[in-house]
C-alpha positions as CSV (number, residue, x, y, z in Angstrom):
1,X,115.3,-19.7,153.4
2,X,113.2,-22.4,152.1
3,X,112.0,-25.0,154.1
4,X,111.8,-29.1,152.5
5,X,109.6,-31.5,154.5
6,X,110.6,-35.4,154.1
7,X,108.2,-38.3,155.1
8,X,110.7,-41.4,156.1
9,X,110.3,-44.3,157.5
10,X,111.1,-44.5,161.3
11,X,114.1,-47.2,160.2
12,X,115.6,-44.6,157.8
13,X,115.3,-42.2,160.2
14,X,116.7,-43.5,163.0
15,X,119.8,-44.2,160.8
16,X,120.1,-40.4,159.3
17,X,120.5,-39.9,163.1
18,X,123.4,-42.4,163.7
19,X,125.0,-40.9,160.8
20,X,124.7,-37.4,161.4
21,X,125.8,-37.8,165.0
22,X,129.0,-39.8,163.6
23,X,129.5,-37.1,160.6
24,X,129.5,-34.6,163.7
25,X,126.7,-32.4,163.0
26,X,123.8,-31.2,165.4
27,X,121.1,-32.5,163.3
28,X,119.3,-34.5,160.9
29,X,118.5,-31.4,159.1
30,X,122.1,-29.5,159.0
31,X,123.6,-33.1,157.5
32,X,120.9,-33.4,155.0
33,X,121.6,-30.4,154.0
34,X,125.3,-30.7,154.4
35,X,124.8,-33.8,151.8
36,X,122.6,-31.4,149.3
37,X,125.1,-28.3,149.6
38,X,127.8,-31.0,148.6
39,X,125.6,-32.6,145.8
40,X,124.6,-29.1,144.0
41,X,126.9,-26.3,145.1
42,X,129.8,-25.5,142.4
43,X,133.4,-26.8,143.0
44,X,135.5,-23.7,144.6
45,X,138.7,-25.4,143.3
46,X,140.1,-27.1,146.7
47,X,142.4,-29.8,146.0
48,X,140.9,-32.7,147.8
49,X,142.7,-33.4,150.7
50,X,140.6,-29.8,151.7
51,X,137.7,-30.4,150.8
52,X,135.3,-30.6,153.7
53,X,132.7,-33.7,154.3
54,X,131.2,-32.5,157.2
55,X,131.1,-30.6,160.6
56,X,134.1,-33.7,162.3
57,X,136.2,-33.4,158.9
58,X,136.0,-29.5,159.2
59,X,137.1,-29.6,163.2
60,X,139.7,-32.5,162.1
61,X,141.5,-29.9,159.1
62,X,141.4,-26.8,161.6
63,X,143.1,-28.7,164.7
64,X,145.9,-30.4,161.9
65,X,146.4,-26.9,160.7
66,X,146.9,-25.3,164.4
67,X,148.9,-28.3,165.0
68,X,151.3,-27.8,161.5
69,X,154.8,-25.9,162.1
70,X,154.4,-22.0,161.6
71,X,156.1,-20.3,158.4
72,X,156.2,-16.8,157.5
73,X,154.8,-15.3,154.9
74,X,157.2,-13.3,152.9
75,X,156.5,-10.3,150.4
76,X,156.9,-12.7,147.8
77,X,155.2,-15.9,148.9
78,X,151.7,-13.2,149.0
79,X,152.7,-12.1,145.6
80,X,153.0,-15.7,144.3
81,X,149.7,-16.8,146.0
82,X,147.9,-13.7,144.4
83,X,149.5,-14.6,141.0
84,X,148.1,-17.9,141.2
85,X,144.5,-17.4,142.0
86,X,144.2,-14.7,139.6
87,X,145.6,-17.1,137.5
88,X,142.8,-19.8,138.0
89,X,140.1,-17.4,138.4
90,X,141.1,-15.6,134.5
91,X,142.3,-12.9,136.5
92,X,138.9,-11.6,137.7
C-alpha cells in the first residue's frame, strides 16, 4: 500500500478531525481516504439512496436494513435478480 504525507495547517487539521469524528470514521487518514476512494474509484452501479458516504452512513443502511420486514426469496425472485445484473453487466 502506498503511503501520502500531507503538510496542513494546524486549523485545517483540527477541522479534518471534527469531521472525520462526525462522518464516523477512526481517523483522519481512513476519511481522507474515504473522500479519495469516493473521488476516483469507478461507480459500481448503486442507485443512490445505497450509496455509502462514510463509516456512520454505512452503520445507518445496515441497522435500516436489519430493521426492514423479512421477505422470502422465491426461485424466481433469484432468477429475476440474476437476469438483471447480467443484464447491466452485458452479461459478463
Amino acid at each position: 500500500m502506498a503511503k501520502l504525507t500531507l503538510d496542513l495547517p494546524d486549523e485545517l487539521r483540527d477541522r479534518l478531525d471534527a469531521r472525520a469524528a462526525a462522518e464516523g470514521y477512526d481517523s483522519v487518514d481512513a476519511y481522507v481516504a474515504g473522500l479519495i476512494r469516493d473521488d476516483v474509484c469507478d461507480d459500481l452501479g448503486a442507485p443512490e439512496q445505497l450509496r455509502v458516504r462514510s463509516e456512520a452512513d454505512l452503520a445507518a443502511k445496515i441497522q435500516e436494513g436489519l430493521d426492514s420486514p423479512v421477505s422470502v426469496m422465491t426461485d424466481q425472485d433469484w432468477a429475476d435478480m440474476r437476469r438483471r445484473l447480467l443484464d447491466r453487466h452485458g452479461g459478463r
